[in-house]
N, C-alpha and C positions, 0 to 999 in steps of 0.2 A: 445308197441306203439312207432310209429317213432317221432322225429321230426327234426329241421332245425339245423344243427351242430353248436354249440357254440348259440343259440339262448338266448339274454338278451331281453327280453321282460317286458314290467312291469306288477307286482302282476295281476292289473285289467284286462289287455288284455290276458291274459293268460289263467284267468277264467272265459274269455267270447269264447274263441278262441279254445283253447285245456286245457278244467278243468280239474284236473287231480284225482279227487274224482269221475269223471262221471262214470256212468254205464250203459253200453249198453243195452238198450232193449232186448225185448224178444222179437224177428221177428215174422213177421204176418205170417198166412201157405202161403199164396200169395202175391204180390204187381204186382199194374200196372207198376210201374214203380220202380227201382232200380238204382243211380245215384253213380255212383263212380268218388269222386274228388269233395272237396266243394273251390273252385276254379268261377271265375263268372259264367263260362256256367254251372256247378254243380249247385251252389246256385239259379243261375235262374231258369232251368229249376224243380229244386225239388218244388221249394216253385208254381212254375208256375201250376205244376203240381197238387202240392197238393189244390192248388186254385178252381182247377178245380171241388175237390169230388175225386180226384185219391189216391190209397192208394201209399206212398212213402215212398222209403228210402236210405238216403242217408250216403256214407261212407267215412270217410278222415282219411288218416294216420298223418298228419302235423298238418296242422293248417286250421280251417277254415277261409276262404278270399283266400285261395292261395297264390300265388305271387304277384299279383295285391295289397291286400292288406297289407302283410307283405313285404315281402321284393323285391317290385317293383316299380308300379305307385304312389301308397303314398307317401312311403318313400322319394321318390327320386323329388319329385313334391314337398314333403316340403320340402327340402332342397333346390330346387331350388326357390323358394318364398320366405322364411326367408333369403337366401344369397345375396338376391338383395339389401338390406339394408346392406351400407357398414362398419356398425356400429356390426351386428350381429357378434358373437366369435362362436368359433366350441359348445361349452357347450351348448349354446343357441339354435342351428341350429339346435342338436340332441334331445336336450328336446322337441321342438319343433314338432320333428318329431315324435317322442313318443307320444307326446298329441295328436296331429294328429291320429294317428295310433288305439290310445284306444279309440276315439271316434266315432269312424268309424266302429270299429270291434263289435259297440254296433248290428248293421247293419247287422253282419253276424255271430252270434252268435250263440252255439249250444241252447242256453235259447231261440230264440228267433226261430229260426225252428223248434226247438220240440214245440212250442206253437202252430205253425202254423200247426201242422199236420202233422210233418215228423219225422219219425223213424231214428234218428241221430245216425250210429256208428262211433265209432273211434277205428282205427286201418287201419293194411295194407288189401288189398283187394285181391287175386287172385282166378284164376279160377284153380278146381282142376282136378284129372288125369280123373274124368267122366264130366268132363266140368260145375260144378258149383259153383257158385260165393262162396266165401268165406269170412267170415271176423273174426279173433280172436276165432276162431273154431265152427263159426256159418254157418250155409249154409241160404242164401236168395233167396227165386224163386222169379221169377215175370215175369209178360206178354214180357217184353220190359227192354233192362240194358241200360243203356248210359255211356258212357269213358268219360267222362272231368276232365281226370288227370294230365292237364299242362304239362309242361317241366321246365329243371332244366338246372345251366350252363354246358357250353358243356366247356373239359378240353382239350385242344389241344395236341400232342405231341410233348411235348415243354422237351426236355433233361431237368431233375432237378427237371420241376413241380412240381411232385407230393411230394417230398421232401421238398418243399420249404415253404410248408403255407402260399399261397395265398392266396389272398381273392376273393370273387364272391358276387355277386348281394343278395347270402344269407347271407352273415357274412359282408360286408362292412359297412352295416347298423347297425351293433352292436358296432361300433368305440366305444369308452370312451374315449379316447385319440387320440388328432388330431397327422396324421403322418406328419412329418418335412417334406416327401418328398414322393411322388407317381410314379410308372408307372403302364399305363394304357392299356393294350393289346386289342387292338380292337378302331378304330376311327370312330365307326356307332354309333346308337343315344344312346348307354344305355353311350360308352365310352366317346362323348360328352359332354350329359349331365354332366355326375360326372366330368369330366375334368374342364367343368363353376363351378359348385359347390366349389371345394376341390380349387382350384385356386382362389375364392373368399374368401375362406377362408385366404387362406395366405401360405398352402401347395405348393411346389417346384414339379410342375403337367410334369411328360411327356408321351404323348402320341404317341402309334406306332401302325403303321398297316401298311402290305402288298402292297394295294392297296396306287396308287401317290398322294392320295387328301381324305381330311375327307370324311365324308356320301356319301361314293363310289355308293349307290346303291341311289341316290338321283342326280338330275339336275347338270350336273358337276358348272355351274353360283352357285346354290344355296350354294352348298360345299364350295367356293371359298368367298362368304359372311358370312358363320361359321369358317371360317379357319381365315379368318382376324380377327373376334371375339375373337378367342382364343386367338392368338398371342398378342393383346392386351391385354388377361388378365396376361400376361407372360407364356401360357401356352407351353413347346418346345415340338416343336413336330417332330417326327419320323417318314418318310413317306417312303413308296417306299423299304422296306426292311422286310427281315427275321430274324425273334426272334430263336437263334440256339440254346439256353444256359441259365439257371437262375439258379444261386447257390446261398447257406447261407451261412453270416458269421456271428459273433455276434453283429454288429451292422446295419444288413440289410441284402439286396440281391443285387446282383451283376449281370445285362443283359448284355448278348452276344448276338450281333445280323450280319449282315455280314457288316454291315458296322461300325464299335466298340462297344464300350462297356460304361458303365455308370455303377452309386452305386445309388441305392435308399431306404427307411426303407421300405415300402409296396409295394408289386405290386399287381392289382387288373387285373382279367381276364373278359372280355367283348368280347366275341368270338363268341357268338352267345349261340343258345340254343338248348337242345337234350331231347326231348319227355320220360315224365315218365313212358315208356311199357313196360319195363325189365319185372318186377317183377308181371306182372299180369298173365303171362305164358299164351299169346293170341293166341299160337299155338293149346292152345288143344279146342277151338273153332273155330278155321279155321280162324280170323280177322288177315286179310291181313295187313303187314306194309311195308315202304321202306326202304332203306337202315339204316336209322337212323332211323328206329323204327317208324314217325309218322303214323298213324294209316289212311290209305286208305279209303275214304268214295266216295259216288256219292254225287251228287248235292241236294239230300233230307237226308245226313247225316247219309246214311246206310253203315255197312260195308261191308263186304265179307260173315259175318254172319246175315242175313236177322233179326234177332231177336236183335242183337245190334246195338246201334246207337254209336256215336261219335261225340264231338264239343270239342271246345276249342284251348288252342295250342298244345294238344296230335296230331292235327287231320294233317296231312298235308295242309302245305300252310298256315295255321294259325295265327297269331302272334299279332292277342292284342284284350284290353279287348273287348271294344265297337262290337269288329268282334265273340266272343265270348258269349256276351250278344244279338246281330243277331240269331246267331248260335242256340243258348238253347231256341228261342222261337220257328224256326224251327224245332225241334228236338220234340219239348212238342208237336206242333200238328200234325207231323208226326207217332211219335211214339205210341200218345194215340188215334188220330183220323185216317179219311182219308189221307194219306202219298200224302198230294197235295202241300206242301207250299216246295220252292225252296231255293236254299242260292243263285243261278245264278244270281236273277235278282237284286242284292243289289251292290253297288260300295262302297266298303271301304276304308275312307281316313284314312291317320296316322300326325302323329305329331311326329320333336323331338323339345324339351321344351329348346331348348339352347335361348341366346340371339342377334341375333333375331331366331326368333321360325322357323323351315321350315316343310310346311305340306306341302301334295302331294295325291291327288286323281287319282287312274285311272292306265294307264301302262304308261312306256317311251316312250321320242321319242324314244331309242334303241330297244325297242319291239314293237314296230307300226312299224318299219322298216323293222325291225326281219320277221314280220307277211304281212307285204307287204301293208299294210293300209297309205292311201295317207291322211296328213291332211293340216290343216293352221291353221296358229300361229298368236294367238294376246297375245300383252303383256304391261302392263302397269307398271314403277318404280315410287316407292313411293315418289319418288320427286316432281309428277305429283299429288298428293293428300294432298288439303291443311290441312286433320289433323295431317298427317305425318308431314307436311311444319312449324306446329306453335307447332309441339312437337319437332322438330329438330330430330323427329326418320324414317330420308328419306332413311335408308337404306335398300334395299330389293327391290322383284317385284314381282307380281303378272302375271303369263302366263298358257294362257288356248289354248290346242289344242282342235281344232273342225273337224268334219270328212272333207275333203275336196270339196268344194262347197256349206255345209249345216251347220245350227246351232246346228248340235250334238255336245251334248261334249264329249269328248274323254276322256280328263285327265288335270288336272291342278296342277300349285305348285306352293305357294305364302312365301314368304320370308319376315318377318316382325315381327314386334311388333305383339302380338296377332294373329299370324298365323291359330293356331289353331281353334279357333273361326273364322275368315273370312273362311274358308275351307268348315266351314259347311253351307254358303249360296251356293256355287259349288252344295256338295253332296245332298242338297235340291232339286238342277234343278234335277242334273242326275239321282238322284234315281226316281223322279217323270216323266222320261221320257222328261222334258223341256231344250229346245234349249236355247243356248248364247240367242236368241232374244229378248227371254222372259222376260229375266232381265231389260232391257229397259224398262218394262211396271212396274215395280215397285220403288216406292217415297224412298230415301235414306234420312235421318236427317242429316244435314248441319252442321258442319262441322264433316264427321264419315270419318273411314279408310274403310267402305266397300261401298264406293263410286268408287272404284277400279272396283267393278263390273258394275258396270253403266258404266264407263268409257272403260271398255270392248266391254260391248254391242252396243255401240254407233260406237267404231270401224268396229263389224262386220255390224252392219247395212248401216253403209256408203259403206262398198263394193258391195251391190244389188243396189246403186246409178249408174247404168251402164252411158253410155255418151247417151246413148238415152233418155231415161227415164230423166238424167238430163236437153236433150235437149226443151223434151216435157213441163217438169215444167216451163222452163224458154219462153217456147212460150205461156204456160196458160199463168202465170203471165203478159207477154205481151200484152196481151189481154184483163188482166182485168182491165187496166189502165185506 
């Protein structure tokens, strides 16, 4: 059985998570469904599944929770929550995070799936040379298989790397010891994030990426409101340059980039992430991948192999949980029912959790451009919201593109205290098909930050105020005197 290299877990999480007494079942001769990766879209979809009356069974080499739960969204969301207290010490942040983590994994336990009805193995999973699923020398049939085997970090070809015992998104989280001093490869939101964290701490943070400005693939304004953030926490940052070089000495590692050089004790890679498909040998089923392995699906979740399904962030295009937790309930009524439910018609917003927070629903103006889509822009800064105004936290803005001439919404990105949350009144219109205008017809609590969207609404509404229409009110009114 696999698990996460260097992983420090505590006793109780471990024997909720990956027990190491367990013993795999004795497989049924069939199952509806077969789920490999307990990971969210795994977990959801099994237990969904088995909800149903469906026989299931579900397989993880690691750990149940996936990434999300061990070494990703938790982790890194408790340290970003305990470090805002400028009293917190590293010892504290990580305890923290630990308790966090064991109490969570109660949630995604293999005690608590097998109770539910799901055939839980542990080990690795592949398809063998007659094309049947395998696990720890078991063969599993079943009507319907689903892929939600996440992805893992991706390792750049950086001269030294592999030499140097870096750390990633799986082993950072095992610190025990705070490092005097960090770099951080990658300045999108995992790099971010951990750059606010370790900087709060009191860690000597720098961060570098390629791209001239942090959350490259984010609002260039918004970028430029997390990049002040950081600067203020002392974070230096590295922009606009190539990483050529990282070697060890005995008191650190040493980056070469094209524009000098620097000594730090850790460097932590945040470069993105590369789909766990290696090792399930998807050729000898025909499921189509792309270059980097994610797993090719249509719009209802199927692959190239009519009989497997796929979600998660195996899946291309993928990349967080919530869009994963979509994903496995399309997949459970696709795969066991009529194959009617879509992933098309859902708009998935993200968040990264810095301070202030920056979420983002929808595509760019860069790709509305791209694609030829004509829109108009309303945007409202939190300076203009008096609960931002009496928390003195007016930095940030809220802007929502709309199709042009109409109250579609396109996409929006809001920069603030509690981003994340304000995001999900957006994703509420667009998923239910409701226009900017809409929002106008609903009462906001006095003094809130999502008054922002009122304050939206009322913009676009003022534009169908054409000079006629205002001429006409003002001849009623005339009138009625």
């Amino acid at each position: 059985m696999m698990a996460y290299p260097g992983q420090q877990f505590d006793e109780l999480t471990k024997r909720l998570v990956f027990p190491s007494e367990y013993q795999n079942p004795t497989p049924k001769s069939r199952y509806h469904l077969v789920v490999v990766g307990a990971g969210p879209a795994g977990l959801i979809a099994s237990i969904s599944a088995a909800g149903l009356g469906a026989r299931v069974a579900l397989i993880e080499s690691r750990f149940m929770g996936g990434d999300c739960l061990n070494v990703g969204c938790v982790p890194s969301k408790a340290l970003l929550e305990s470090t805002k207290s400028e009293t917190c010490s590293f010892d504290e942040a990580f305890e923290w995070l630990r308790e966090v983590r064991s109490t969570i994994s109660e949630h995604d336990s293999v005690e608590r799936y097998s109770q539910a009805g799901v055939d839980v193995f542990l080990g690795e999973a592949n398809f063998n040379e007659s094309g049947e699923l395998m696990v720890e020398g078991q063969v599993l049939r079943a009507r319907r298989i689903a892929l939600c085997v996440g992805a893992g970090s991706m390792m750049p070809p950086i001269e030294g790397l592999d030499s140097s015992d870096v750390l990633t998104n799986e082993t950072v989280f095992d610190l025990r010891v705070q490092p005097k001093s960090l770099a951080i490869l990658g300045a999108g939101p995992i790099g971010c994030e951990l750059a606010t964290v370790f900087s709060r701490l009191g860690s000597e943070v720098h961060l570098l990426d390629m791209a001239d400005r942090v959350l490259p693939q984010e609002h260039p304004r918004a970028g430029e409101v997390v990049e002040r953030a950081l600067l203020d926490l002392g974070v230096n940052l590295h922009l606009g340059l190539e990483i050529k070089k990282i070697s060890t000495f005995e008191d650190g590692k040493r980056v070469f980039t094209d524009k000098g050089e620097f000594v730090t004790e850790e460097v932590l890679i945040a470069l993105g992430r590369r789909p766990n498909t290696k090792a399930l040998a998807l050729e000898r089923v025909g499921v189509m991948t792309d270059s980097s392995g994610a797993i090719l699906v249509d719009d209802r979740l199927r692959t190239s192999n009519k009989k497997i399904y796929a979600a998660g962030d195996c899946v291309q295009g993928s990349h967080f949980t919530h869009q994963a937790d979509m994903q496995a309930r399309v997949l459970v009524q696709n795969s066991l029912f009529l194959p009617s439910a879509s992933i098309q018609k859902f708009e998935i917003p993200h968040c990264t959790y810095t301070s202030p927070e920056v979420a983002s629903i929808g595509p760019s103006d860069r790709q509305l451009n791209h694609d030829g889509v004509q829109f108009d822009e309303y945007e409202i800064g939190f300076s203009e919201v008096d609960r931002a105004r009496v928390a003195n936290q007016m930095d940030g803005f809220a802007r929502v593109l709309t199709r042009k001439g109409s109250d579609a919404i396109l996409s929006a990105t809001i920069v603030g205290k509690d981003a994340g949350e304000q995001i999900a009144l957006v994703s509420l219109l667009m998923n239910n098909k409701m226009g900017l205008a809409k929002a106008g017809n609903a009462v906001f609590s006095y003094p809130t930050r999502s008054e922002f969207l009122r304050k939206l609404s009322d913009a676009y509404n003022k534009t169908r105020l054409t000079p006629g229409i205002v001429n006409l009110l003002k001849r009623w009114l005339k009138w009625m005197v």
